[in-house]
C-alpha positions in Angstrom: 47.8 30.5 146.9 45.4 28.7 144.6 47.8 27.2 141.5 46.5 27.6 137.9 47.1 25.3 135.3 46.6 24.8 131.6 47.2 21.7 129.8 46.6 21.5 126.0 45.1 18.3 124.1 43.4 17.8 127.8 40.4 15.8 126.1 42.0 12.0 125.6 45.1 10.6 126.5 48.1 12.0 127.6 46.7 15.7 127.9 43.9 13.9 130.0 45.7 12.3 131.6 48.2 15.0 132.9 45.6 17.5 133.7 43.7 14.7 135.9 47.1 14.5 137.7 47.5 18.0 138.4 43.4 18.1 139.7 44.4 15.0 142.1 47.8 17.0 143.0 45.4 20.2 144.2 45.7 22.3 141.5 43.0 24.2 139.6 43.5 23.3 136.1 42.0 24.6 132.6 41.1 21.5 130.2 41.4 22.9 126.4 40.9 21.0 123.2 38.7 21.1 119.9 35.7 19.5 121.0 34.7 20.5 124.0 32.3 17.0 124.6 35.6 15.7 125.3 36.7 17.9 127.3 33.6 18.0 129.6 34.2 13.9 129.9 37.4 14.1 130.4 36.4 16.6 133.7 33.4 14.4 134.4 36.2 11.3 135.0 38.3 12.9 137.3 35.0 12.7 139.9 35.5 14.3 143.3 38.4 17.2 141.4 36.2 17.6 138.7 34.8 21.3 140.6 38.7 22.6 140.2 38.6 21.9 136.6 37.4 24.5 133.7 36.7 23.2 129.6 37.7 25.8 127.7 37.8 25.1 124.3 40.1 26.3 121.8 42.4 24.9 118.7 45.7 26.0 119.1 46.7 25.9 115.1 44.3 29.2 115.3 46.3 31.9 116.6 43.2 34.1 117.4 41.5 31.2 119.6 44.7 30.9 121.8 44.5 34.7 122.3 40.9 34.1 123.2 41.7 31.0 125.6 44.4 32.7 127.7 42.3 36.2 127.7 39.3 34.1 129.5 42.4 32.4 131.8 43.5 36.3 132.9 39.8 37.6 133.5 38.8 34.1 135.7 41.7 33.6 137.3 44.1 36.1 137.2 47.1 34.1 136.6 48.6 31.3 135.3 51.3 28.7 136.7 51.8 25.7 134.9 51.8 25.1 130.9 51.4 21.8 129.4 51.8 22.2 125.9 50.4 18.9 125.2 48.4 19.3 122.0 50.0 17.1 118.7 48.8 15.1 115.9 50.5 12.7 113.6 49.9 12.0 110.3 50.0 8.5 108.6 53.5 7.2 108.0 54.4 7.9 104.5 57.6 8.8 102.5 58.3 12.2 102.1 57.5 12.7 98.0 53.9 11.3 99.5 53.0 13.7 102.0 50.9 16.9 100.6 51.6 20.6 101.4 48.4 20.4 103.3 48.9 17.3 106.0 52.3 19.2 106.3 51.1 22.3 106.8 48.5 20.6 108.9 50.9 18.9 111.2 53.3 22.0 111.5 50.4 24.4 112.4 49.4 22.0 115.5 52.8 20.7 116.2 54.8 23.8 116.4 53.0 26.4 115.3 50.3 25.7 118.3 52.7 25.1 120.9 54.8 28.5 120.0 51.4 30.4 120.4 50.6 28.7 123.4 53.8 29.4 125.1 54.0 33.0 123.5 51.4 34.1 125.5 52.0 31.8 129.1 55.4 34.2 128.6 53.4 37.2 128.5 50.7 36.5 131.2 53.7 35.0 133.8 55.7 37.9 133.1 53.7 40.3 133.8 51.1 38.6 136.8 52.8 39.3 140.6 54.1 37.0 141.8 56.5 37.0 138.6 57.2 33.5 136.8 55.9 30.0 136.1 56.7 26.6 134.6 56.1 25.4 131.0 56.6 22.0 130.0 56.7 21.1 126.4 55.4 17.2 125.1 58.8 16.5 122.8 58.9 12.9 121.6 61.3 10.3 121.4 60.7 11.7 117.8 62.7 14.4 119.0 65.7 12.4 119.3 65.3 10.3 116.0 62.8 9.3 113.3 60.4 6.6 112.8 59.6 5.4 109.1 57.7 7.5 107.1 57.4 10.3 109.8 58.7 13.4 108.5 56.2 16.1 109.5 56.2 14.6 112.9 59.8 14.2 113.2 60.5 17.6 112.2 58.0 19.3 114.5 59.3 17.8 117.3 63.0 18.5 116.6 61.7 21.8 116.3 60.0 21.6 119.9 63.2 21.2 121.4 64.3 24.5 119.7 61.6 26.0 120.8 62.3 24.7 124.8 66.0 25.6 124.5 65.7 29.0 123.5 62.2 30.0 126.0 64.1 28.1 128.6 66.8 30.8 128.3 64.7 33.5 127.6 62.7 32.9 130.8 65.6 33.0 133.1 65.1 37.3 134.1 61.1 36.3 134.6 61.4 33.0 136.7 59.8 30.9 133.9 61.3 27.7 134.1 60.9 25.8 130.7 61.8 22.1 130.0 60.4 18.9 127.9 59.1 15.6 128.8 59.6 13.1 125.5 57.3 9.8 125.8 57.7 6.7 123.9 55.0 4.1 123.6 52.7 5.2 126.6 49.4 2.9 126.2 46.9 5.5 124.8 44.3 5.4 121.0 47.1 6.9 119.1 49.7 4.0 119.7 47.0 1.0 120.0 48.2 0.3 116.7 51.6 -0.9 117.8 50.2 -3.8 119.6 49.6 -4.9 116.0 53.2 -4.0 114.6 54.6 -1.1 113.0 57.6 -0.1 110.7 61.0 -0.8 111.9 63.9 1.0 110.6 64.8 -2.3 108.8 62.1 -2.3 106.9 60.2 -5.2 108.9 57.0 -4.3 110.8 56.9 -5.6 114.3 54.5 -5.1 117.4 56.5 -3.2 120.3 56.2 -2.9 123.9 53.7 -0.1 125.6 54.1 1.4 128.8 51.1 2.2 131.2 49.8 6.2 130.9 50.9 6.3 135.3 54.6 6.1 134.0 54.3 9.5 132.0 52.2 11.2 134.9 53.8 10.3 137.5 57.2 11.8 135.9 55.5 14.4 134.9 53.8 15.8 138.2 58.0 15.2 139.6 59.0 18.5 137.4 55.8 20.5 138.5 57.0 20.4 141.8 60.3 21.5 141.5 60.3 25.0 143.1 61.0 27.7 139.9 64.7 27.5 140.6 65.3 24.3 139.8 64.3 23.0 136.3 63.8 20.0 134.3 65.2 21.0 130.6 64.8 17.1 129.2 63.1 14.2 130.8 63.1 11.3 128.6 60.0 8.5 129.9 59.8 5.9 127.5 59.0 1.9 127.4 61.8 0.1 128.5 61.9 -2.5 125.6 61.1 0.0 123.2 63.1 -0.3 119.9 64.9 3.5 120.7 68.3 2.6 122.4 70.5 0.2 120.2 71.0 -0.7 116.4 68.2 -2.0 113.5 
C-alpha cells in the first residue's frame, strides 16, 4: 500500500526538509504552505521523487483552507498516513508589555491554532479511512521545555503544543493514531542564521551558539515514521549538542 503523507510549512527548511525525507523514504507526500512558488521549488529539489510529491497550498491559521487542503487529500488519495504538523513562525524577541494583540494573535493562530486544525481533521480522515489509524507528529521546540528572552508568544504556543500531543496522543489510542513530538534546537536553517551572529542569553549577554546540520532532525525524524502504529514516539528531543539548553546562565 501506497503511504500518504502531509507535512505542513513544506516550502523551506525544516518542513522541506522532512517531506524530502519522506519522498526519498518511498512515500507519496503532500507539500503545503502559503506560497505555493515555494512549494513547487521545494518539489523541483527533491529531483528523481519529485513525481510522488503534490503542492497544495493552504495557510493553516485559516480554518476554512485546512478544510479545503485535507478535502483535496480524501478525493486524490483517499487516505492519509503521516502528519507533520510543521508550520510555525516566530516573532521578534521583545518583552512582553511590547508585543501587540496582533503579532500575538498572529503567532497563536499559526502556532497552535494551525496545528489544532490540522490535526483536528488528520483525526477525522484516519479514523474513519480502512485500514483505521495513522501517525501525527507535532514540531514542539526546545521552547517547549523553557523560554528564550523576549519570546513569549512563541514560548507559549509551544508549551501549548505539548498539550495538544498529550491529550490527541490519548485520544487516538481506540483509532490506532499514534501521536508524539519532535522538539529541535538550533538546526542550521533562515530562521536561526541569525545565531551565528549572537543572540540573547538568559544573562542578559548576547552570544553566537552552536547549529546543528538539518540531516540530524531528519534523520530522527524518519526513526518515528517507521515505528509500526503500536509503538509510539510521545517526545523526541534533537537539539545541538553545545547548545545553551542543559545547565545554568
Amino acid at each position: 500500500m501506497n503511504k500518504i503523507a502531509l507535512v505542513t510549512g513544506a516550502g523551506s527548511g525544516i518542513g522541506q526538509g522532512c517531506a524530502t525525507a519522506l519522498l526519498k523514504d518511498g512515500w507519496n507526500v503532500v507539500f503545503t504552505g502559503r506560497r505555493i512558488e515555494a512549494l513547487n521549488a521545494a518539489i523541483a529539489a527533491s529531483g528523481e521523487h519529485a513525481p510522488r510529491a503534490l503542492a497544495v497550498p493552504s495557510d493553516v491559521a485559516d480554518e476554512a483552507s485546512v478544510a479545503a487542503l485535507f478535502e483535496t487529500i480524501r478525493q486524490r488519495f483517499g487516505r492519509l498516513d503521516l502528519l507533520f504538523n510543521n508550520a510555525g513562525i516566530s516573532l521578534p524577541s521583545k518583552p512582553p508589555d511590547e508585543v501587540g494583540g496582533d503579532a500575538w494573535r498572529q503567532a497563536v493562530g499559526t502556532n497552535l491554532n494551525g496545528a489544532f486544525y490540522c490535526l483536528a481533521a488528520a483525526f477525522k480522515l484516519m479514523r474513519e479511512q480502512a485500514p483505521q489509524g495513522g501517525r501525527i507528529i507535532n514540531n514542539g521546540s526546545i521552547s517547549a521545555h523553557a523560554p528564550r528572552p523576549g519570546s513569549i508568544a512563541y514560548t507559549a504556543t509551544k508549551h501549548a503544543i505539548s498539550g495538544l500531543t498529550r491529550a490527541a496522543a490519548l485520544d487516538g489510542r481506540r483509532f490506532d493514531i499514534a501521536v508524539g513530538q519532535i522538539d529541535i534546537g538550533n538546526v542550521a536553517s533562515e530562521m536561526t542564521e541569525r545565531m551565528t551572529r549572537g543572540v540573547p542569553q538568559a544573562d542578559g549577554s548576547v552570544k553566537p551558539e552552536p547549529r546543528m546540520e538539518l540531516s540530524a532532525v531528519t534523520d530522527t525524524f524518519i526513526a518515528m515514521t517507521r515505528l509500526p502504529l503500536t509503538a509510539n514516539v510521545l517526545f523526541m528531543t534533537v537539539m545541538a549538542t553545545k547548545m545553551p539548553f542543559v545547565g545554568r546562565g
